[in-house]
N, C-alpha and C positions, 0 to 999 in steps of 0.2 A: 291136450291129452288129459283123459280121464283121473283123477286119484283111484286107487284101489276101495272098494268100500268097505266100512271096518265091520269085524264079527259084528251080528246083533247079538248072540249071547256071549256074558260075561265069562270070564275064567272060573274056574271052581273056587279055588284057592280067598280072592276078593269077595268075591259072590258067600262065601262061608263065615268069609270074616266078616263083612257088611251083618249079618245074619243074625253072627253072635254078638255083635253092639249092639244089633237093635234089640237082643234079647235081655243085654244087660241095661240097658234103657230100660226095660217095662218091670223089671227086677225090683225097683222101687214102687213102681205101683203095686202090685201083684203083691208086697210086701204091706201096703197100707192095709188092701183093702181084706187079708188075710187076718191080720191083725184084729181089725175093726170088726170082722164078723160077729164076736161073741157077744156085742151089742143088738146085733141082729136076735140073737135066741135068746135072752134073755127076758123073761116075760113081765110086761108090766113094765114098774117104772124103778123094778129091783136093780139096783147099781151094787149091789157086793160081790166081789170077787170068789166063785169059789177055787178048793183046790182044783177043780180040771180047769177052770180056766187059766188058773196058773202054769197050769205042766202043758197047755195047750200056747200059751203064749211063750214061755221057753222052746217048745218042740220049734213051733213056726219061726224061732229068732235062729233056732240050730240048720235049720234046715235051708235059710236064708243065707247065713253063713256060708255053708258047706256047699250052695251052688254058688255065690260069688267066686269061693276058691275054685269051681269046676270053671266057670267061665275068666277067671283071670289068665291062665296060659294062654287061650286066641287071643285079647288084648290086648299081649305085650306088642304085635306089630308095631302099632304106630299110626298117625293119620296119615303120614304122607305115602304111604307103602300104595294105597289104592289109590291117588292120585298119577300116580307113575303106571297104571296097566290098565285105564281109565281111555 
């Protein structure tokens, strides 16, 4: 006798949390290369800081911040939680 075959699609629940790691995963990139832009526009081989680049590197460190705290509540799972509906 046959086994039952298992869904091909995931639960919602797993499937959201899987989602939002991988989104707190890129949250460091997305954070470098944020960062790093104002090297990009800066013309020449001028390296002084001005004030927007300052209040431009605060905004993006606030803003970094403030979705890590948006993404910490789906985190608190746990890794074995998707292992179990797997």
């Amino acid at each position: 006798m046959r086994r039952p075959k298992r869904p091909l699609f995931l639960a919602r629940a797993p499937y959201r949390r899987r989602r939002l790691r991988d989104a707190a995963r890129l949250l460091p990139v997305l954070g470098a290369f944020l960062l790093l832009l104002p090297l990009l526009w800066t013309p020449g081989s001028r390296m002084a800081l001005t004030s927007g680049d300052v209040v431009y590197f605060f905004s993006v460190w606030l803003v970094l911040i403030v979705l890590a705290a948006a993404f910490a509540p789906g985190l608190r799972g746990g890794e074995g939680a998707d292992d179990e509906e797997d």
